[in-house]
C-alpha positions as CSV (number, residue, x, y, z in Angstrom):
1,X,3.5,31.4,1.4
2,X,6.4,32.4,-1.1
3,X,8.4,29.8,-2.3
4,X,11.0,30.6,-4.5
5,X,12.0,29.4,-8.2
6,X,15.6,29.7,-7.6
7,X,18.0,27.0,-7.4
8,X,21.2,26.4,-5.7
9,X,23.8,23.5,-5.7
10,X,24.4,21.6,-2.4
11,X,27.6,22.9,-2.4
12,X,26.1,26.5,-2.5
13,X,23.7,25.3,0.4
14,X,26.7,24.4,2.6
15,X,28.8,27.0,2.2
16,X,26.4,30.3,1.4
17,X,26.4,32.6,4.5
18,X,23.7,34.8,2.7
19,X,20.3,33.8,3.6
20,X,18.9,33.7,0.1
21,X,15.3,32.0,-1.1
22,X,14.7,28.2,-0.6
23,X,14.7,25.8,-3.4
24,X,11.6,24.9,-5.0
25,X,9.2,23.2,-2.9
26,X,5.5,21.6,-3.3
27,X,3.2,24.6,-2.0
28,X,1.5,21.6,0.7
29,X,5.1,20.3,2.5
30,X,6.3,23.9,2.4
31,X,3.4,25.0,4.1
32,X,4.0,21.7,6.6
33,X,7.1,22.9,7.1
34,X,7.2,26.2,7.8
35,X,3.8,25.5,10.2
36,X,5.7,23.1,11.9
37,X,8.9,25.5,12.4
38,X,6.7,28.2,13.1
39,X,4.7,26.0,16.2
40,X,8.0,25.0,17.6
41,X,9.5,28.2,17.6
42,X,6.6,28.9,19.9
43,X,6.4,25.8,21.9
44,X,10.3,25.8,22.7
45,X,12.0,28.9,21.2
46,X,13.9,29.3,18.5
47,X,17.0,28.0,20.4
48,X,15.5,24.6,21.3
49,X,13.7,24.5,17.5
50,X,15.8,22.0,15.6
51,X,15.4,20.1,12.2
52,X,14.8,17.0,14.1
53,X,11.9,18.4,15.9
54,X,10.6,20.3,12.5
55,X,11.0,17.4,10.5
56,X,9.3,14.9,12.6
57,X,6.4,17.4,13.1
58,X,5.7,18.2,9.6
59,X,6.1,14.4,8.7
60,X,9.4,14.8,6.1
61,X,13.2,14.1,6.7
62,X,15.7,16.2,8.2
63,X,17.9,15.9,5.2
64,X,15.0,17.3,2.9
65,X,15.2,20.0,5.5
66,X,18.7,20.7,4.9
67,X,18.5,20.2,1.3
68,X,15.4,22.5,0.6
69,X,16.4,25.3,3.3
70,X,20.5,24.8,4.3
71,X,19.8,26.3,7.8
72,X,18.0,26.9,10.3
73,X,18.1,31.0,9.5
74,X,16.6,30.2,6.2
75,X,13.8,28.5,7.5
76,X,13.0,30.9,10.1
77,X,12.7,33.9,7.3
78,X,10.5,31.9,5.9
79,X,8.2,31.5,8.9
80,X,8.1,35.6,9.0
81,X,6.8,35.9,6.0
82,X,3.9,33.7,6.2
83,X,3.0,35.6,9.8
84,X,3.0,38.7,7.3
85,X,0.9,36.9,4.8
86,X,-1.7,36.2,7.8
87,X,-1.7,39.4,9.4
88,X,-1.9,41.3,5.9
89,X,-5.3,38.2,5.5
90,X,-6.6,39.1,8.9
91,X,-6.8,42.8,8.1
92,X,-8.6,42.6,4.6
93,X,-10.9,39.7,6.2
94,X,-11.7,42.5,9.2
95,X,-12.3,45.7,7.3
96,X,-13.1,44.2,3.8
97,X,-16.9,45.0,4.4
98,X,-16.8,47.7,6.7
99,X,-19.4,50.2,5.7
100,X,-18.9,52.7,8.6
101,X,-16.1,54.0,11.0
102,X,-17.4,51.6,14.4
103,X,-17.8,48.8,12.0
104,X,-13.9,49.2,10.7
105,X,-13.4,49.7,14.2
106,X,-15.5,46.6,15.7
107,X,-13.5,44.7,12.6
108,X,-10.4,45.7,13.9
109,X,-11.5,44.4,17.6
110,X,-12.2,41.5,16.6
111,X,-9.0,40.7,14.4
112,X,-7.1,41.7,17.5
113,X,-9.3,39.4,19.6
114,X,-9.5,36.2,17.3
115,X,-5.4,36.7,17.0
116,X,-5.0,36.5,20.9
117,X,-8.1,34.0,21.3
118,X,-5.6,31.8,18.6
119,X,-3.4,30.9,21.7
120,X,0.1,31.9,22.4
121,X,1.8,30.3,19.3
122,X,2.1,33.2,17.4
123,X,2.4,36.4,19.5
124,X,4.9,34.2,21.3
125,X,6.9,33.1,17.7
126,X,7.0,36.8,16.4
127,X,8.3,37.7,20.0
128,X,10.9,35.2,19.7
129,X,12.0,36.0,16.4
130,X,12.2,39.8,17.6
131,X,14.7,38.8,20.5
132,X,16.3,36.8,17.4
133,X,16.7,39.8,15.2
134,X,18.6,41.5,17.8
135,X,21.5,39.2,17.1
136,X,20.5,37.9,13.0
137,X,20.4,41.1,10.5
138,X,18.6,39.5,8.1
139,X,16.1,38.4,10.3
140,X,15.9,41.7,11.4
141,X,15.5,43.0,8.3
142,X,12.7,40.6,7.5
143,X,10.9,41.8,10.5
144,X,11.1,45.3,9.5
145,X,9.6,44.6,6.2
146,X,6.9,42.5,7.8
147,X,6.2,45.5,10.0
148,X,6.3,47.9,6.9
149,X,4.0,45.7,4.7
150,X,1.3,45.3,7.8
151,X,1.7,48.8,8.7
152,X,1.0,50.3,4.9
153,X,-2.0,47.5,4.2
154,X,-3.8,49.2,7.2
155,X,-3.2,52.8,6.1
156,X,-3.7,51.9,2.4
157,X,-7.1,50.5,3.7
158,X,-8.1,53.5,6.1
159,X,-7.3,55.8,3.5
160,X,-9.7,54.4,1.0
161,X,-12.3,54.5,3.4
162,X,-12.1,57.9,4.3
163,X,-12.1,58.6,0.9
164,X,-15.3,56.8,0.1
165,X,-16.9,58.3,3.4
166,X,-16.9,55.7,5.5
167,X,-14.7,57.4,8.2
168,X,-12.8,60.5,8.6
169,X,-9.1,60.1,9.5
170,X,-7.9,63.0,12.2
171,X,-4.4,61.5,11.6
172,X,-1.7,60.8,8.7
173,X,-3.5,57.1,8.1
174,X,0.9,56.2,8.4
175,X,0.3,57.6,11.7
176,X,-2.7,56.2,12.7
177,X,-2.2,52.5,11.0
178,X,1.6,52.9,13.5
179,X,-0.6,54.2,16.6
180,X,-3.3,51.4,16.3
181,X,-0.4,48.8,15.7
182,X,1.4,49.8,18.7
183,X,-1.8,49.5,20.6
184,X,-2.5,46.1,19.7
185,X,0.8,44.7,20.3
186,X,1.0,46.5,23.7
187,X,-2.6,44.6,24.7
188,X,-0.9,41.2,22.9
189,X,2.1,41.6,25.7
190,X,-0.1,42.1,28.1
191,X,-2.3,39.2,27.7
192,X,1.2,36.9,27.7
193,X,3.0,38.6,30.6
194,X,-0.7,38.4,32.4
195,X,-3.3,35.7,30.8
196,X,-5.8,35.7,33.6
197,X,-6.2,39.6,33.8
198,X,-8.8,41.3,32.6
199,X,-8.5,43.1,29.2
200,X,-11.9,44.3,28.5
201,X,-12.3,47.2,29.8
202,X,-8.9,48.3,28.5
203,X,-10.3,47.4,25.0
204,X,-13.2,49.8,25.5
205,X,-10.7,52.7,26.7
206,X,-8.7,51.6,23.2
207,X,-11.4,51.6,21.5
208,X,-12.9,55.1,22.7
209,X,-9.4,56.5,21.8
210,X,-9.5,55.0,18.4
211,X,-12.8,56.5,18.1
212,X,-11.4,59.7,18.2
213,X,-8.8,59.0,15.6
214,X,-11.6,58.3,13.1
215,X,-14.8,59.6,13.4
């Protein structure tokens, strides 16, 4: 998770509309922190999220809260950027060691699969935090760049493998990594708005589709 080096005065903490880097903070509460944010967010949106509930959860005080972070907002762009630290995980972990087009595929399944089969904390949070960056443009803007960074890993990684042989894009690999993206997240909505249908034999349709854009 990034923590930042920078330092601000309390004074700058209460007063600084700009939603700049946290203080410095020990990698282990950081990571308590932001977990604990990021489960609450979840649990009771990001509305009903308070330092009161964070700090009790992650097992520090609220003022260490407001001293480390100043706000809410702060805290929550931190939260982004660890889901974009695990996605950008999940997809080297699913296609590391893929040695042939159904086995990047069959990786890519089961990333999709293990990220639903996780619960709903965090298609739920990153849902939430879209509806907040309607409203926050800095929260917005960290979506976009978690959707950017994502979104080049997987082309970055499909291009290398079609270039050592081990699939043949039929697509921009931009296009593609954007397609298969849009795919998953439509199947992730799916699964919330409906959690007892289904979704297997739309994953084989996906995955027959997917087939075509690289093989």
């Amino acid at each position: 998770m990034y923590v930042s080096d920078t330092r601000i005065t309390p004074m700058e903490a209460a007063t600084s509309i700009e939603l700049a880097p946290p203080r410095e903070l020990t990698r282990d509460k950081a990571g308590r922190i932001v977990e604990a944010m990021r489960l609450s967010v979840a649990a009771r949106g990001v509305a009903g999220s308070t330092f009161d509930h964070v700090a009790r959860e992650a097992g520090v005080s609220r003022g260490l809260l407001h001293y480390y972070f100043g706000t809410k907002e702060r805290l929550l762009i931190e939260v982004v950027r660890r889901e974009c630290d695990v996605r950008i995980e999940r997809l080297e972990h699913a296609i590391g060691d893929a040695d042939s087009a159904d086995a990047v595929i069959a990786a890519l399944v089961k990333s999709l699969e293990d990220f639903m089969d996780d619960g709903a904390s965090a298609p739920i949070m990153f849902y939430e935090m879209t509806t907040l960056g309607q409203r926050n443009e800095e929260i917005a803007a960290e979506l976009a760049e978690l959707g950017r960074r994502t979104r080049t890993h997987l082309a970055d990684a499909l291009r290398a493998k079609s270039e050592a042989g081990v699939l043949e894009l039929h697509a921009d690999a931009d296009v593609a990594a954007t397609f298969l993206f849009a795919l998953a997240d439509g199947l992730t909505i799916r699964r919330l708005s409906e959690p007892d249908l289904d979704l297997g034999p739309v994953i084989r349709e996906s995955v027959a589709t997917t087939r075509s854009l690289l093989i």
